[in-house]
C-alpha angles and dihedrals in degrees: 000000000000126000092267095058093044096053087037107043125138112250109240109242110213110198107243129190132144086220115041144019110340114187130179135203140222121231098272093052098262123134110261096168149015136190152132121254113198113192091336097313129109100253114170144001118006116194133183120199123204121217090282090055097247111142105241107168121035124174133189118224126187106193098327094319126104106252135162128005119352126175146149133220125229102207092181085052100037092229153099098267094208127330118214124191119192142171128208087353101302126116111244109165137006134207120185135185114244136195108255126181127267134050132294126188091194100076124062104261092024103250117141131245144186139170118266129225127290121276118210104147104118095212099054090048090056088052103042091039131199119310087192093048101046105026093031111020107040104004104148107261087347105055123104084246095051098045089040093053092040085068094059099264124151124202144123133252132206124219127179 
């Protein structure tokens, strides 16, 4: 980027309602995230994009709660990283990727990867916690409610 793009360059404009569909941009113009927004609450699909445009966390909201199917794609590892599934909120079953033997020319270093089993057991998920909720949802700066409040949105969020 030269001197001349840099003084001249376009402003991103994020789109911003407190009812409908609500997106924001990266630096270069390119979609980084999309979701509904219902009264001011997250409702809906949630979707992050990486630098390439593939959607690689998406999360479900049902009026500002988690609800339904989250999960989030490890494109180094060529996988879905955990998958999460709540309701009202509250965590009710937990899938996460694991390293398996053999070779896999499909991942970055070629290690080999599956899903492991579903986990329901309410006890171990308290224990264990929400990836999507503490790496993806409410991580400090890095967090979807940091970066989305960063951009100037406005909206609630309902916790438990």
């Amino acid at each position: 980027m030269g001197i001349f793009d840099w003084l001249f360059k376009k402003k991103i404009e994020h789109l911003i309602q407190e009812n409908g569909v609500c997106k924001t941009y990266s630096d270069d113009g390119k979609i980084s995230s999309r979701f509904n927004l219902s009264n001011g609450l997250l409702d809906g699909k949630y979707e992050s994009y990486d630098i390439y445009g593939e959607v690689y966390l998406t999360m479900n909201f049902k009026k500002g709660k988690l609800h339904g199917e989250c999960s989030n794609y490890s494109f180094s590892r060529n996988i879905m990283e955990y998958i999460e599934n709540f309701k009202d909120g509250v965590l009710i079953s937990r899938q996460q990727c694991r390293k398996i033997e053999g070779y896999n020319p499909n991942t970055l270093l070629g290690t080999n990867y599956e899903l492991g089993p579903v986990v329901v057991d309410e006890s171990i998920l308290k224990k264990r916690g929400s990836s999507i909720i503490d790496f993806d949802l409410e991580r400090e700066e890095y967090g979807v409610i940091d970066r989305l409040r960063e951009k100037g949105f406005k909206f609630k969020l309902l916790t438990n």
